[in-house]
C-alpha positions in Angstrom: 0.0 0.0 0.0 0.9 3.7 0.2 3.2 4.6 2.5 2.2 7.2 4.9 4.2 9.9 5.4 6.0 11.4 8.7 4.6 15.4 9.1 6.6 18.2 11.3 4.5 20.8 12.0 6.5 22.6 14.6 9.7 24.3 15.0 12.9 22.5 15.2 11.0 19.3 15.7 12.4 16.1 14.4 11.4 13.1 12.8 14.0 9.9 12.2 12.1 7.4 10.5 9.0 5.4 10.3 5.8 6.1 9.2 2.5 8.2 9.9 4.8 10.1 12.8 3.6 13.7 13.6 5.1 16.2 15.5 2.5 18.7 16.1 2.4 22.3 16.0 2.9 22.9 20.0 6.0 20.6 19.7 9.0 23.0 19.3 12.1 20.8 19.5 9.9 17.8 20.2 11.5 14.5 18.9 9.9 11.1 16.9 13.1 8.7 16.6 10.6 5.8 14.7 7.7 3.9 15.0 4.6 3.7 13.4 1.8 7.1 14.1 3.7 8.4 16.9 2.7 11.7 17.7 5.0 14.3 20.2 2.9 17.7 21.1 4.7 18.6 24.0 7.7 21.3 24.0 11.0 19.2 23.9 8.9 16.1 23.6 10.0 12.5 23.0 8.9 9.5 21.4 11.5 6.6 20.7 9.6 4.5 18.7 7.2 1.6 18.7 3.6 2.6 17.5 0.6 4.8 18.6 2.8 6.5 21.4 1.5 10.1 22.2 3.9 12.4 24.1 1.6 15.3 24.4 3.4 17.4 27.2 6.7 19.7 27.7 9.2 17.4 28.5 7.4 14.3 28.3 8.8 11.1 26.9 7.5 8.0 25.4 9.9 5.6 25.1 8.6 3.0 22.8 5.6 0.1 23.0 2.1 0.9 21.7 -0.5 3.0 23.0 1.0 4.9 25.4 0.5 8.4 26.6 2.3 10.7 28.5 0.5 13.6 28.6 1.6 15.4 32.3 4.8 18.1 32.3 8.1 16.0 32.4 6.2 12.7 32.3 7.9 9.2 31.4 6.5 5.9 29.4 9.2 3.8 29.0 7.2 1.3 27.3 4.4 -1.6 27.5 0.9 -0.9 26.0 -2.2 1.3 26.7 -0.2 3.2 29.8 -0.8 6.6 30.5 1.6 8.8 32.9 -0.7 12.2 33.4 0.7 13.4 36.8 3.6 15.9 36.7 7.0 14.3 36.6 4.6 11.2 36.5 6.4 7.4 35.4 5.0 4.4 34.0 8.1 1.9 33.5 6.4 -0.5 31.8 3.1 -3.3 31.3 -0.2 -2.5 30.4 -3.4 -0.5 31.1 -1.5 1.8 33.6 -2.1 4.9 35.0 0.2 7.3 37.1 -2.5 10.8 37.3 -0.7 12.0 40.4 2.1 14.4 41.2 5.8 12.5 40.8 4.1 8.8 41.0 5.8 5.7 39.6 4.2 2.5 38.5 6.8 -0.1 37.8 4.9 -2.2 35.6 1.8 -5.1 35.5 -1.7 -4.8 34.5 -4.2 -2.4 35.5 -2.5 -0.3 38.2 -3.5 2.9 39.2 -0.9 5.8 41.1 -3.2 8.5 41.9 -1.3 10.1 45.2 1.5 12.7 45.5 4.2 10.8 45.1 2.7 7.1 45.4 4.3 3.7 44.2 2.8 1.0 42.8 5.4 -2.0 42.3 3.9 -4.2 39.9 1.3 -6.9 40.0 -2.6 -6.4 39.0 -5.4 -3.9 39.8 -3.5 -2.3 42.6 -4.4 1.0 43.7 -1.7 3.8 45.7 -4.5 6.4 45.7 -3.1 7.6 49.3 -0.1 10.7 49.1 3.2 8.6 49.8 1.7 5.4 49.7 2.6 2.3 48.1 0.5 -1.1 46.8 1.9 -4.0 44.9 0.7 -8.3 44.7 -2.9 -8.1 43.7 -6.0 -6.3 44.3 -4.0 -4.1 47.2 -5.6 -1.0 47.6 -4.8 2.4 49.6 -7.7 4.4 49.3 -7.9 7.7 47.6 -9.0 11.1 49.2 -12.7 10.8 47.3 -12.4 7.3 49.2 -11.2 8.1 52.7 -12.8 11.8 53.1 -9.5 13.0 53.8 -7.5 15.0 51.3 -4.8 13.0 51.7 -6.5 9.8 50.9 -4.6 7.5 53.2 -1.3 8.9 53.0 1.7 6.6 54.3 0.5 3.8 53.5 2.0 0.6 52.6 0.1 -2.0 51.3 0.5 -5.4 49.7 -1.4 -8.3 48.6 -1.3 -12.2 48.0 -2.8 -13.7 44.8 -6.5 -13.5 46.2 -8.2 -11.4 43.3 -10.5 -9.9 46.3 -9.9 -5.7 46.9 -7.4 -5.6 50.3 -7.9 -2.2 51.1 -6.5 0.2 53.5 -8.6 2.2 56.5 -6.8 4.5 57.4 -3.4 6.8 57.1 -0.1 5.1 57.8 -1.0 1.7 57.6 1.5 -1.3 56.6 -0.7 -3.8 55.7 0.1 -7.7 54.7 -1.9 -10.0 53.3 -0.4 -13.2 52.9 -2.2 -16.5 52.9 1.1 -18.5 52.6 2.5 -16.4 56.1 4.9 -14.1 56.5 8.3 -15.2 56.8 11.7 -13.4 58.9 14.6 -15.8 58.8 12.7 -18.7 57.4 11.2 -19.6 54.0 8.9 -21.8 55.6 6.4 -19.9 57.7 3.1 -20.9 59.0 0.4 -20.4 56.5 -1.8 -17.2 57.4 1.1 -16.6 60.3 4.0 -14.6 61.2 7.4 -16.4 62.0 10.2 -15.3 63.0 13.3 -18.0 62.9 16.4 -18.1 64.9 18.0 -15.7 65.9 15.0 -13.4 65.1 12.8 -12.6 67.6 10.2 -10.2 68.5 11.2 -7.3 70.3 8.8 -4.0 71.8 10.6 -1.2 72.7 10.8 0.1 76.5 6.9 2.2 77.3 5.2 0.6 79.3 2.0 -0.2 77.3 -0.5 -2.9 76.3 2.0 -4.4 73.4 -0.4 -7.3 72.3 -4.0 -7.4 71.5 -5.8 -10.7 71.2 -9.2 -10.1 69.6 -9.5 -6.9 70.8 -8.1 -4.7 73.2 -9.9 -6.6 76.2 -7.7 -9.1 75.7 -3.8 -8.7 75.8 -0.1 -8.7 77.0 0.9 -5.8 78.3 3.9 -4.4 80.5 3.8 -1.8 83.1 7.3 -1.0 84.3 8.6 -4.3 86.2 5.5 -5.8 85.5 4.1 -8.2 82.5 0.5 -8.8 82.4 -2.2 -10.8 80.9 -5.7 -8.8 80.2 -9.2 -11.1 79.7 -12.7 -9.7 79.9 -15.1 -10.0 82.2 -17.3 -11.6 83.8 -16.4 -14.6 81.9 -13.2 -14.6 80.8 -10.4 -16.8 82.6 -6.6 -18.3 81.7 -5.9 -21.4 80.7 -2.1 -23.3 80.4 -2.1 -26.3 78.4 0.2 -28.7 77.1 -0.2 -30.3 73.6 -3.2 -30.4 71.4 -4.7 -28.1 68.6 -6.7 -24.9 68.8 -10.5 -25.3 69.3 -12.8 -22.3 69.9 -14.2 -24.1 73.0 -13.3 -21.7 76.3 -10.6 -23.9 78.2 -10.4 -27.1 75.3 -6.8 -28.1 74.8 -7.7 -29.7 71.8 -7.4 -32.6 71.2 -4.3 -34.3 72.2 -4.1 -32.3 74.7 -4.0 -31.6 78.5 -5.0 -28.6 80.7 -2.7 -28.1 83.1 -3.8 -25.2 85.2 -6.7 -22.7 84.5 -7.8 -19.3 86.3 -11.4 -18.4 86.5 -13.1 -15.2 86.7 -13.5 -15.5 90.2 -10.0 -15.2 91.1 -9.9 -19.2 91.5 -7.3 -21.0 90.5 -7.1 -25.3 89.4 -4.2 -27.1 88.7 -3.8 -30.6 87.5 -0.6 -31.8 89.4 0.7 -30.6 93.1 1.6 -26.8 93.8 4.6 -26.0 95.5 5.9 -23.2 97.1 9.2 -22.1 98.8 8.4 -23.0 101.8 6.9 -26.3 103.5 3.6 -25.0 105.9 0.3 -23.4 105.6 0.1 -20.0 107.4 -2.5 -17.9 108.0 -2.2 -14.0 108.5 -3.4 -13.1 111.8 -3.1 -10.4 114.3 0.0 -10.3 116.6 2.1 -8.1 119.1 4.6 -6.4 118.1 8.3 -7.6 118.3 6.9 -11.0 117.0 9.7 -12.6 115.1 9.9 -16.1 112.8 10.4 -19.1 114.6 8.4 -17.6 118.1 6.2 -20.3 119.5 2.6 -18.4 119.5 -0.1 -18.5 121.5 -3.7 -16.7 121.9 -3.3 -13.8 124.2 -6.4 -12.3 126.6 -7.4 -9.6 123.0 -7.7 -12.6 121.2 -4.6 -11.8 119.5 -1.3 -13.7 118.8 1.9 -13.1 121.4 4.7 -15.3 122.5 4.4 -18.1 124.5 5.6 -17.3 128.2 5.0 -20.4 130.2 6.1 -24.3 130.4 3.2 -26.2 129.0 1.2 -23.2 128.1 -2.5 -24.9 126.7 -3.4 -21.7 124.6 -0.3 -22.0 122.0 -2.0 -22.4 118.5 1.3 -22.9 116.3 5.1 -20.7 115.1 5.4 -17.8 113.6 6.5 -18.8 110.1 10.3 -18.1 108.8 8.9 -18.8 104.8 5.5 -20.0 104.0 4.6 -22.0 101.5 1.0 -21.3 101.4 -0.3 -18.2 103.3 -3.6 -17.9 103.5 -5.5 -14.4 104.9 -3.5 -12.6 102.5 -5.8 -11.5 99.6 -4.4 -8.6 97.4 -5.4 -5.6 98.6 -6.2 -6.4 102.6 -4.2 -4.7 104.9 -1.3 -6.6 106.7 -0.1 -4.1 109.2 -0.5 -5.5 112.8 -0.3 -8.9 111.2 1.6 -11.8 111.9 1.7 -15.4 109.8 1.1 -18.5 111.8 2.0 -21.7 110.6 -0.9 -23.7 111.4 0.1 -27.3 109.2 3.2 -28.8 107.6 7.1 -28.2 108.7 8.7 -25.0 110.4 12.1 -24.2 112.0 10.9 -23.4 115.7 13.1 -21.9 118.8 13.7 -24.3 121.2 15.1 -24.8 124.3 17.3 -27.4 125.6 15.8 -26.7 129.5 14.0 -30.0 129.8 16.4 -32.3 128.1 18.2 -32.7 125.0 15.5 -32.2 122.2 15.4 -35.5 119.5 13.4 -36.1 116.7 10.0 -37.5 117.4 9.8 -35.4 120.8 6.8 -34.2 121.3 7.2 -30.4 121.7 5.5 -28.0 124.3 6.2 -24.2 125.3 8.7 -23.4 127.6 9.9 -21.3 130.3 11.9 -19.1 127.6 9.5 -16.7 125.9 8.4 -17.7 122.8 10.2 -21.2 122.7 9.2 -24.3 122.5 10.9 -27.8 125.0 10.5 -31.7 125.0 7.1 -33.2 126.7 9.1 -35.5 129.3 5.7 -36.3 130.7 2.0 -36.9 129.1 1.1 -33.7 127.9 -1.9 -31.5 128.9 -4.3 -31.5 126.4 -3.7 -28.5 124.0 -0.1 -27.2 124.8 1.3 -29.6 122.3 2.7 -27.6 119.5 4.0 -30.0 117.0 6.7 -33.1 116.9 10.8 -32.5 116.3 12.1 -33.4 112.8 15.7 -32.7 114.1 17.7 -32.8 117.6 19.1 -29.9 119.7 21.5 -31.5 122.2 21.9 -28.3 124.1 21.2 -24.8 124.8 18.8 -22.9 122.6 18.7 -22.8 118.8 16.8 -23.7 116.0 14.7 -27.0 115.7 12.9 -28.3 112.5 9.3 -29.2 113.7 6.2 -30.4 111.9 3.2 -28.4 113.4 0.9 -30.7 115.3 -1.0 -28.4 117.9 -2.8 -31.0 120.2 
């Protein structure tokens, strides 16, 4: 057929080759290097080559492919087909059905991408969307929502969003959001993460910085793992929410299920109640109970029930009113609820195994001796005869040949 001729109808302008190119009458010193009905209308315009290419603003560039515009001041198409860079200083670096409409925004390439913020990225991939100022959108369907969106003129600004394969819109909601979607998981370390999940492999780990804050929310904020200076807690909602510790299984929704395979081991209710499933053990070896007391009382005093009702020392041999010894480290201590006061207050070790003061006075102490107050305040002697009913105090675990000093005695008031 006919060829078709390349036209100049501005000053300075240039075409190299091809056929059907045009530089238009705006185009002074505007460039066509090749290409098939190319057209450059911009002031110091360029078009490379390739076919249909339109570089309609000062400074704009086209640099090859089919179909593509750049039609915004200073704007680049490097290539790919049907792309349109419209934004100032605007860059489409490639693929197809593009568009970069806002000030300075870049899409790298893919299919169907749109870069409508200030300065907003998209980095590839399919109908993403960077419509936020400074925000960036990439994998599929990843969307940061623009100011007509959002209701801010901004749109959501700062914004970093990105996308799995899933076709369905992943869309930001608000400004300054870095958003994953990753059905696979998200890997740090590790290639091999849990799908839908976040691991971090060795030597990784996660790390908040030091204000002491609510770090973790589970569900919601009335749930979570906080810190507050020295402290770490654990948040639940009430009335009835409660802890649970188990060992093996799966997740269920079920409140306290381990799953199965698996074993609760302890659980904390609403109530304040606590249920293990093997033995608790403490530091010490007794069960004490917080009760009022004289002052001066000190660990290891023989106790007894003074005239107020309240606990003093034990001041005479075979005293029938001693209820049990002030204890040196409890294991259990009951009477002591968070918040009571303790002022005034003594522990009494009312079961299990104590260090006592005792007094050789009445013979060498051995174990097995049955133990009763003595002359010494506050210290308890052998029984070398059949006790009175109620001044025993417990039995000796462990001799004291002489003298005073420290005897290990299992509590046994009788």
């Amino acid at each position: 057929g006919l060829s078709r001729p390349n036209r100049v109808f501005a000053n300075f302008g240039t075409v190299s080759g091809g056929a059907g190119n045009q530089v238009t009458g705006s185009g002074q010193d505007a460039t066509i290097s090749g290409g098939v009905e190319n057209t450059a209308g911009g002031q110091d315009s360029t078009v490379g080559g390739g076919a249909g290419n339109s570089a309609g603003a000062n400074g704009s560039t086209v640099g090859g492919g089919q179909s593509n515009s750049a039609s915004g001041a200073q704007s680049t198409v490097s290539g790919g087909q049907n792309n349109i860079a419209s934004g100032v200083q605007s860059t489409v670096s490639g693929g197809r059905s593009n568009v970069a409409s806002g000030f300075m925004s870049t899409i790298v390439g893919g299919f169907q991408n749109g870069a409508s913020g200030i300065l907003s990225t998209v980095g590839g991939g399919q109908n993403n969307q960077a419509g936020g100022n400074f925000s960036f959108a990439a994998g599929t369907s990843a969307r940061v929502r623009d100011p007509f969106e959002s209701g801010d003129p901004d749109g959501d600004e700062g914004s970093f969003v990105w996308s799995d394969s899933n076709a369905a819109p992943f869309t930001s909601t608000g400004p300054s959001q870095f958003l994953i979607r990753a059905a696979g998981g998200v890997g740090i370390n590790t290639n091999s993460p849990s799908p839908g999940g976040l691991t971090v492999a060795a030597p990784g780990k996660l790390t908040f910085e030091t204000t002491p804050r609510q770090m973790i929310d589970l569900m919601g904020p009335a749930y979570g793992i906080g810190g507050q200076g020295g402290v770490v807690y654990f948040r639940t909602e009430p009335p009835g929410g409660g802890f649970s510790w188990f060992m093996g299984g799966t997740h269920t929704d079920t409140q306290n299920d381990p799953g199965p395979g698996g074993v609760r081991q302890m659980r904390l209710d609403g109530a304040g109640n606590l249920f293990v499933r093997g033995a608790v053990s403490g530091g010490g070896a007794d069960f004490a109970e917080m009760l009022a007391g004289e002052s001066g009382l000190e660990p290891g005093d023989v106790l007894a029930i003074g005239p107020d009702g309240s606990l003093v020392r034990s001041s005479e041999p075979g005293q029938t009113t001693v209820v049990g010894v002030f204890s040196t480290q409890p294991g259990f201590l009951g009477g002591a609820a968070e918040g009571e006061g303790h002022t005034g207050k003594v522990p009494l070790a009312v079961v299990g195994i104590v260090p006592v003061k005792a007094s050789a006075e009445n013979g060498p102490i051995r174990p097995g001796d049955r133990l009763i107050a003595s002359a010494t305040r506050g210290h308890a002697m052998r029984a070398t005869v059949e006790p009175v009913v109620g001044s025993v105090v417990g039995k000796a675990l462990s001799p004291l040949p002489s003298g005073t000093g420290l005897v290990q005695m299992l509590v046994l008031v009788q």
